[in-house]
C-alpha positions in Angstrom: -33.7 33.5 -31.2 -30.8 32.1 -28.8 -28.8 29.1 -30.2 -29.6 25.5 -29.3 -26.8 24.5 -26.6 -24.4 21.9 -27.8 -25.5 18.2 -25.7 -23.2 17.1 -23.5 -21.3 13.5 -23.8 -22.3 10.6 -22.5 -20.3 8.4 -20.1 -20.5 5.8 -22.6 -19.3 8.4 -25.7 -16.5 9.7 -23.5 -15.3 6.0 -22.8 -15.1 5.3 -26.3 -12.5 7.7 -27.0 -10.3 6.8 -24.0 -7.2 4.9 -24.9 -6.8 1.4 -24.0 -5.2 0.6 -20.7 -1.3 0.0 -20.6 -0.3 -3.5 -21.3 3.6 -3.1 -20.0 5.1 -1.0 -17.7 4.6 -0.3 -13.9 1.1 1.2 -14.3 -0.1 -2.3 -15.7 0.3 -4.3 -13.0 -0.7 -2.2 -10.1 -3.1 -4.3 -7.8 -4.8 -3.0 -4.8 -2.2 -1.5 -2.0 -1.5 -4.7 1.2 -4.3 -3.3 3.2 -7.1 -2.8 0.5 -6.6 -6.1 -0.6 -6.5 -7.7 3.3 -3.0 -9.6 2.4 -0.4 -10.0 -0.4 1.8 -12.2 -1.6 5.3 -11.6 -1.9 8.3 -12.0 -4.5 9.0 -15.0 -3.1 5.9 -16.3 -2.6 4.7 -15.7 0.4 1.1 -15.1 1.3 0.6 -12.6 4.2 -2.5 -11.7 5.7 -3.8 -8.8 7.1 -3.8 -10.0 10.9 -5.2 -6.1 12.7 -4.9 -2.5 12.0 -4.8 0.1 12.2 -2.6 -0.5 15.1 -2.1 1.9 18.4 1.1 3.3 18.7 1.8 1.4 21.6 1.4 -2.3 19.7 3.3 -0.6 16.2 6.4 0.4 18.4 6.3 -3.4 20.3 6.4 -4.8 16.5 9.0 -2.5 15.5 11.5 -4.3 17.3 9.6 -7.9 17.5 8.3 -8.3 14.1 10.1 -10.5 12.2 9.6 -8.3 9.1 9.0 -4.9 8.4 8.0 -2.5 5.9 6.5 0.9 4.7 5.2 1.7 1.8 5.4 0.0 -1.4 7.6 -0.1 -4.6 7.8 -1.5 -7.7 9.6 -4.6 -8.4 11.6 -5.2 -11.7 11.6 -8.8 -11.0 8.1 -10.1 -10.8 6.5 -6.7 -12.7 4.0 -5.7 -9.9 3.7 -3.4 -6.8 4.9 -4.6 -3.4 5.7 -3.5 0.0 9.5 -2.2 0.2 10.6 -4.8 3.4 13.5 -2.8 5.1 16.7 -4.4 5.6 17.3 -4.5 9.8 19.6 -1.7 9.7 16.6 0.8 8.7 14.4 0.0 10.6 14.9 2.1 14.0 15.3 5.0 11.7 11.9 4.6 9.6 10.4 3.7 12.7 11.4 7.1 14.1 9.7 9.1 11.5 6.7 6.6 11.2 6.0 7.2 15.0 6.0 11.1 14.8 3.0 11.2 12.9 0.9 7.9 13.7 -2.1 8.3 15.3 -2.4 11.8 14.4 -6.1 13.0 14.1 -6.2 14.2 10.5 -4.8 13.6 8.0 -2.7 10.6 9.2 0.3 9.8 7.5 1.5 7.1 8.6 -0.7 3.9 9.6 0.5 0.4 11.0 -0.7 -3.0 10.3 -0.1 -6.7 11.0 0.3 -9.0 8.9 1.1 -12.6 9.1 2.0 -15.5 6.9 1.4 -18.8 7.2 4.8 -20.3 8.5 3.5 -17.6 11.4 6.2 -14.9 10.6 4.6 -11.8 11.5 5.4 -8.2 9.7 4.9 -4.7 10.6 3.4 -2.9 7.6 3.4 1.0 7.7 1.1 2.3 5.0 2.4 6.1 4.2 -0.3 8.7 3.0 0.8 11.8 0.8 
């Protein structure tokens, strides 16, 4: 006679054994990325809200050079404990732009996207959401 087959775990039994989430550390804080979450708020407090993307490379190369901010991607801060987009100093900014526009707009898979986003004092920043 063949032996009775072992029953697999539930969904509920295997969450009982799962650790409990972090409570410090980078991991803890993560909120949803800038464009998930339609707007942010900044280190220093300001709210920006996601204003239209995913731009054309046409509009994402104007704002390269007109937005009054600009980043890509986003980092962890020490500071305030959570994720936020990496604003690039002025310097940077032709250069990230130059590997940014090589692949956006590319069919599939994109890695680079560009959004706008704006806060209320009407500031208006370039956000360029890198894929892996």
């Amino acid at each position: 006679m063949p032996k009775k087959q072992k029953r697999a775990a539930t969904l509920a039994e295997m969450a009982v054994t799962l650790p409990p989430p972090a409570t410090e550390g980078p991991c803890s804080s993560y909120v949803d990325p800038p464009v998930a979450a339609r707007g942010f708020t900044g280190a220093d407090g300001t709210h920006w809200r996601l204003a239209r993307g995913p731009l054309g490379p046409r509009r994402a190369e104007r704002l390269a050079t007109d937005a009054d901010v600009m980043s890509m991607g986003i980092c962890y801060d020490d500071e305030v404990g959570r994720w936020l987009p990496r604003f690039l100093p002025e310097a940077e900014r032709p250069a990230i732009w130059l590997k940014a526009r090589a692949t956006l707009g590319a069919a599939y898979p994109p890695a680079h996207e560009a959004y706008q986003f704006t806060a209320e004092d009407g500031r208006v920043l370039l956000f360029i959401e890198t894929y892996c």
